[in-house]
C-alpha positions as CSV (number, residue, x, y, z in Angstrom):
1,X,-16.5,-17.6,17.8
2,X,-18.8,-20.5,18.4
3,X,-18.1,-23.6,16.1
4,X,-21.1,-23.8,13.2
5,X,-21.1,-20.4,13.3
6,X,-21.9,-20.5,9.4
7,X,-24.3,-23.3,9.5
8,X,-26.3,-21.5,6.9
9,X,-23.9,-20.9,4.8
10,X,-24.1,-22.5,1.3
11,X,-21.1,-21.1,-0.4
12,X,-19.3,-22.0,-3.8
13,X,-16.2,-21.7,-3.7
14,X,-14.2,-20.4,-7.0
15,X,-10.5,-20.9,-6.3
16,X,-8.2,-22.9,-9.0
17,X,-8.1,-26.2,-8.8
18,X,-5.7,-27.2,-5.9
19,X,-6.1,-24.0,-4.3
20,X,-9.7,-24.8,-2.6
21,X,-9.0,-27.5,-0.1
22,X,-7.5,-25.3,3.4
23,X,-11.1,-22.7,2.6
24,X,-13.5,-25.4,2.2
25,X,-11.9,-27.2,5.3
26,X,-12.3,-24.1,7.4
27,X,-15.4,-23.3,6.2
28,X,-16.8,-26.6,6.7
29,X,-15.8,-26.9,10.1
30,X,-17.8,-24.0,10.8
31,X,-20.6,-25.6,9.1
32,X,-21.0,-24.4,6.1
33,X,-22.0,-26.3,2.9
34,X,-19.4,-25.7,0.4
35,X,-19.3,-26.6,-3.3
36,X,-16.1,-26.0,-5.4
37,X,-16.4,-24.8,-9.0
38,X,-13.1,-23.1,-10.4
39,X,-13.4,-19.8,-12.2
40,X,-9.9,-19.7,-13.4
41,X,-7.5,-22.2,-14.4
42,X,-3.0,-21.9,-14.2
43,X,-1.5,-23.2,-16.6
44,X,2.3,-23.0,-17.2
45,X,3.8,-21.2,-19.9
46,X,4.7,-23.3,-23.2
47,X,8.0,-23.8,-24.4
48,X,9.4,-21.4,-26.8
49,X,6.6,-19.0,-25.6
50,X,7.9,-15.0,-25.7
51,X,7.7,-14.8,-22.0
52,X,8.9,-17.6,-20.8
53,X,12.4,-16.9,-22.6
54,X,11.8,-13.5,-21.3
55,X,11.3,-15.3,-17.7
56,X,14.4,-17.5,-18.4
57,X,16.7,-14.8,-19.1
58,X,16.2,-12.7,-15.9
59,X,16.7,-15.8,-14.3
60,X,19.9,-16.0,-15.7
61,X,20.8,-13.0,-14.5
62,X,19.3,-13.7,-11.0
63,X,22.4,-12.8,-9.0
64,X,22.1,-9.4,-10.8
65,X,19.0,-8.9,-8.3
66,X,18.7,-7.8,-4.8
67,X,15.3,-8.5,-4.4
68,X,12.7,-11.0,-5.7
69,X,9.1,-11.0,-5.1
70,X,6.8,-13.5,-5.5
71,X,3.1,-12.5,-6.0
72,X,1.3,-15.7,-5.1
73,X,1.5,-19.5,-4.8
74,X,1.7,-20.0,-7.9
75,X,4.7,-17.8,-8.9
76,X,6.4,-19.6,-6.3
77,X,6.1,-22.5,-7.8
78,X,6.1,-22.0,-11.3
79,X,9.1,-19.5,-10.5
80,X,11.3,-22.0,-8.3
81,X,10.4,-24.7,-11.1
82,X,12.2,-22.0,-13.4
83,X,15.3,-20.8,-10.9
84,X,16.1,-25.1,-10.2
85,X,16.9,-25.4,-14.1
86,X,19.1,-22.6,-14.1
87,X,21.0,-22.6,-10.3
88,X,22.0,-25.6,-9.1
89,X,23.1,-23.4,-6.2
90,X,21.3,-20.4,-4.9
91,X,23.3,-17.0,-5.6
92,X,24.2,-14.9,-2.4
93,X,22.9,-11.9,-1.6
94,X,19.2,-12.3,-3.2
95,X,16.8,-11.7,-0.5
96,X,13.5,-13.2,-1.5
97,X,10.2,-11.3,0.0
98,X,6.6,-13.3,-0.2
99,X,3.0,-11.3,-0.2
100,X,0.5,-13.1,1.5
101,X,0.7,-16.1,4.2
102,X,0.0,-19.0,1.6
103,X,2.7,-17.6,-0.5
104,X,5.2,-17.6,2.7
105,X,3.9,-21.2,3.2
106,X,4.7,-22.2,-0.5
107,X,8.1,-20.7,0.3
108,X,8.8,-22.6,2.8
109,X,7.6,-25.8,2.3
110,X,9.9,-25.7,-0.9
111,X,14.2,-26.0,-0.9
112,X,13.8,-22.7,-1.1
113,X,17.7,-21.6,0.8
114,X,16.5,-19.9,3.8
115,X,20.0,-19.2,4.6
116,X,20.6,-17.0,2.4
117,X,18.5,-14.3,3.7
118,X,15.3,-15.3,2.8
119,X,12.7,-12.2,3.9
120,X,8.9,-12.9,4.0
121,X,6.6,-10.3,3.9
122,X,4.3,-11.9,6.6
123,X,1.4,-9.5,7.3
124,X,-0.1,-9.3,11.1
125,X,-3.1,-11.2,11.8
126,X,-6.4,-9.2,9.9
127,X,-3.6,-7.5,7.7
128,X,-3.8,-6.8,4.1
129,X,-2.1,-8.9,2.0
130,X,-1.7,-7.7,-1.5
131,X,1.1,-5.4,-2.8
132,X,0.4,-1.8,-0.8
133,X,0.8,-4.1,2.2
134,X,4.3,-4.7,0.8
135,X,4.9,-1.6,-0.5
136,X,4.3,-0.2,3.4
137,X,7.4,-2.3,4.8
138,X,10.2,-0.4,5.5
139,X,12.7,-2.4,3.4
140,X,11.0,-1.1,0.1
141,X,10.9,2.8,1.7
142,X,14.3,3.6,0.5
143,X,15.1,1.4,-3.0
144,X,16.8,4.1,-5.2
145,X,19.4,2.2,-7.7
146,X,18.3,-1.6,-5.9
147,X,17.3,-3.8,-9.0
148,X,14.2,-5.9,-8.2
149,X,12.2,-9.2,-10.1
150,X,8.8,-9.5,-9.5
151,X,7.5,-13.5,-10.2
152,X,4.2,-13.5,-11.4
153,X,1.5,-14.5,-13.8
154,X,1.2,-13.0,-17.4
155,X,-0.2,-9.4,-16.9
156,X,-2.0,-8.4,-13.8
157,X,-1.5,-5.3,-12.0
158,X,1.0,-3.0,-12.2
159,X,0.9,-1.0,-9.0
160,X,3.5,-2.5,-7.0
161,X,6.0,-2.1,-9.8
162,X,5.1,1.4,-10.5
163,X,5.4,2.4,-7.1
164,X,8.5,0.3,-6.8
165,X,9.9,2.4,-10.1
166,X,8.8,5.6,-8.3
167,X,10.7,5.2,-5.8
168,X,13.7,4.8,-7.6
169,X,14.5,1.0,-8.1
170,X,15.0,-0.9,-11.2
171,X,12.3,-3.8,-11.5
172,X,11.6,-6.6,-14.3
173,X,9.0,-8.9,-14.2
174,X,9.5,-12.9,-14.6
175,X,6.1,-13.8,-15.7
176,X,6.3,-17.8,-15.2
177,X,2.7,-19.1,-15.4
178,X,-1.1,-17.7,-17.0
179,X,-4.3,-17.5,-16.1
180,X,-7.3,-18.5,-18.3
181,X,-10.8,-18.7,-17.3
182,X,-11.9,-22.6,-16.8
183,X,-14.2,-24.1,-18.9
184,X,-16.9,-23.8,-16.6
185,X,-20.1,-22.5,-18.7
186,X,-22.6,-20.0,-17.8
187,X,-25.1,-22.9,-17.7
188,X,-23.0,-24.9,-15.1
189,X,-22.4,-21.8,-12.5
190,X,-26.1,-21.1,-12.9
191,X,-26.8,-24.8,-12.3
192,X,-24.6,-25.4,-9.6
193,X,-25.9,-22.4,-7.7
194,X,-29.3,-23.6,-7.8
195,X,-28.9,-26.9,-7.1
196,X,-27.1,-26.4,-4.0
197,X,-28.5,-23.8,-2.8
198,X,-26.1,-21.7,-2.9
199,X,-26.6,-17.9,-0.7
200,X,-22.5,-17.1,-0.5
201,X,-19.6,-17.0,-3.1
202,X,-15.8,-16.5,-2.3
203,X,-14.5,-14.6,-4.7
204,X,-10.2,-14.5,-4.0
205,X,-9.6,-11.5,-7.0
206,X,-10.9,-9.5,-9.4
207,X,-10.0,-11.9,-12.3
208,X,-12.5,-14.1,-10.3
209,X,-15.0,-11.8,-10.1
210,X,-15.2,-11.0,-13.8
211,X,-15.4,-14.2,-15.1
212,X,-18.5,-14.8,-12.0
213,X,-20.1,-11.7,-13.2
214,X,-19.8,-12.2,-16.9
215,X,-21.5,-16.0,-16.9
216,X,-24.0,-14.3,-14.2
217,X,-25.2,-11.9,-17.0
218,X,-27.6,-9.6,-16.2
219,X,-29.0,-12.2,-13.6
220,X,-31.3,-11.1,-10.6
221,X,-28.8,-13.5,-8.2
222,X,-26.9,-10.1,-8.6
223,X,-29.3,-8.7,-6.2
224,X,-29.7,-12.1,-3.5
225,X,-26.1,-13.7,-4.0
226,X,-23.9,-12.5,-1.2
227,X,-19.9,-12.1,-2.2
228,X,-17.2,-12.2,-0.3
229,X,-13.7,-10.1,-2.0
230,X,-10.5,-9.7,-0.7
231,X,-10.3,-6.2,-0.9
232,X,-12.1,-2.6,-0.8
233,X,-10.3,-2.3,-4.6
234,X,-12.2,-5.5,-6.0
235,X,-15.6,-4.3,-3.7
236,X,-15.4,-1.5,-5.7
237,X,-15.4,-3.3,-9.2
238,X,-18.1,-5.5,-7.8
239,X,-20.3,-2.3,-6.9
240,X,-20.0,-1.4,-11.0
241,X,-21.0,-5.4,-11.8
242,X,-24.2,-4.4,-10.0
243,X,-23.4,-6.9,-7.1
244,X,-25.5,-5.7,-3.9
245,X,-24.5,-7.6,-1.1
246,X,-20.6,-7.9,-0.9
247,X,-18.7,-8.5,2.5
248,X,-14.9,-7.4,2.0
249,X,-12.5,-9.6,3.6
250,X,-9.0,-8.3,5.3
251,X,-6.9,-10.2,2.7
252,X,-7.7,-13.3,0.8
253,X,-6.2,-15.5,3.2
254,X,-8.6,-18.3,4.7
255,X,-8.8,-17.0,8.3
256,X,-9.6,-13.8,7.1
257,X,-12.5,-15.0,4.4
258,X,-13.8,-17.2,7.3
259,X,-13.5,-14.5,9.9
260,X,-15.5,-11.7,7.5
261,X,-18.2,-14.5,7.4
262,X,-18.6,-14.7,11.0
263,X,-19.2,-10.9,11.1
């Protein structure tokens, strides 16, 4: 693909803050105009909260665990924060599995002990990335009696466990961080869309595309504004938002947001 392929792209980006930088970069270089306004905020859980004692307790039990799986970035690192206050040294035998590329980054760029038998669950190029991609790999085909603990964010979906269960394992959750929609105000999305222009938005989840769709209202942009999801699941919830133009990305990975621009 040429470079400035997107050179008419104007496209806000609505990642958390510290999570925009590598998809503006990429998209830039392609020539795109990008804008960053975060949809979502993380925030980690406050002491004494329910679920963080919850969180603190399976990791106290971590070597009790064959497998742990972390759902994004930011289980990683609120998760690891978590695991460093409770094991100075890493138990054996705990094989670690990561969904998505950025979340196998995060892994590694942390102590994380490799050694140990740390499994990533790095998809092929174009590959999904979300938790049916996991659920495909043939270590989670035959879990009957394996205990597993899924890091993630307070509440979210449930599919991967529930499948997990299905199959027979035995699976908590450590929920380590939340999510909370930023402070950003119907007037300031509408305001920052028509003062640069904006013709694209990157939506990485459905959590994203709610909180997009809720300070849109019943706006016409609905019907100019094209979207850009991660998945045929969140197209589908952006179909009953009344979105009309929606591009569905291979994963929510950069080089497959850029890519499904280019197309």
């Amino acid at each position: 693909m040429a470079a400035n392929s997107l050179v008419n792209r104007r496209v806000l980006v609505t990642r958390p803050e510290g999570r925009a930088d590598e998809l503006m970069a990429a998209l830039t270089a392609e020539g795109a105009f990008c804008r960053h306004l975060p949809l979502l905020d993380i925030e980690p859980l406050e002491e004494g909260e329910e679920a963080l004692l919850e969180c603190r307790q399976r990791i106290a039990d971590l070597d009790h665990y064959q497998s742990l799986i972390f759902i994004s970035v930011n289980a990683v690192e609120h998760g690891l924060r978590e695991i460093d206050r409770l094991w100075p040294q890493w138990p054996k035998g705990v094989t670690a599995f990561a969904i998505g590329a950025a979340t196998q980054a995060a892994l590694c760029k942390s102590d994380f002990p490799v050694a140990v038998g740390l499994s990533l669950a790095e998809p092929e190029a174009g590959a999904a990335m979300d938790s049916e991609a996991l659920l495909a790999r043939t270590e989670f085909h035959q879990v009957e009696h394996q205990k597993m603990l899924i890091f993630r964010g307070l509440g979210g979906r449930e599919k991967l466990a529930d499948e997990l269960r299905a199959r027979g394992a035995r699976v908590d959750y450590a929920q380590c961080y939340r999510r909370r929609e930023s402070a950003v105000t119907a007037s300031e999305l509408h305001a920052a869309l028509a003062e640069n222009r904006i013709n694209t938005v990157c939506l990485n989840s459905g959590e994203t595309l709610l909180a997009f769709s809720q300070r849109l209202g019943n706006s016409s942009l609905k019907n100019g504004l094209q979207i850009v999801v991660p998945s045929e699941r969140v197209a589908e919830l952006a179909r009953k938002e009344d979105f009309k133009h929606i591009v569905v990305s291979a994963n929510a990975g950069t080089a497959a947001t850029v890519s499904a621009l280019q197309t």
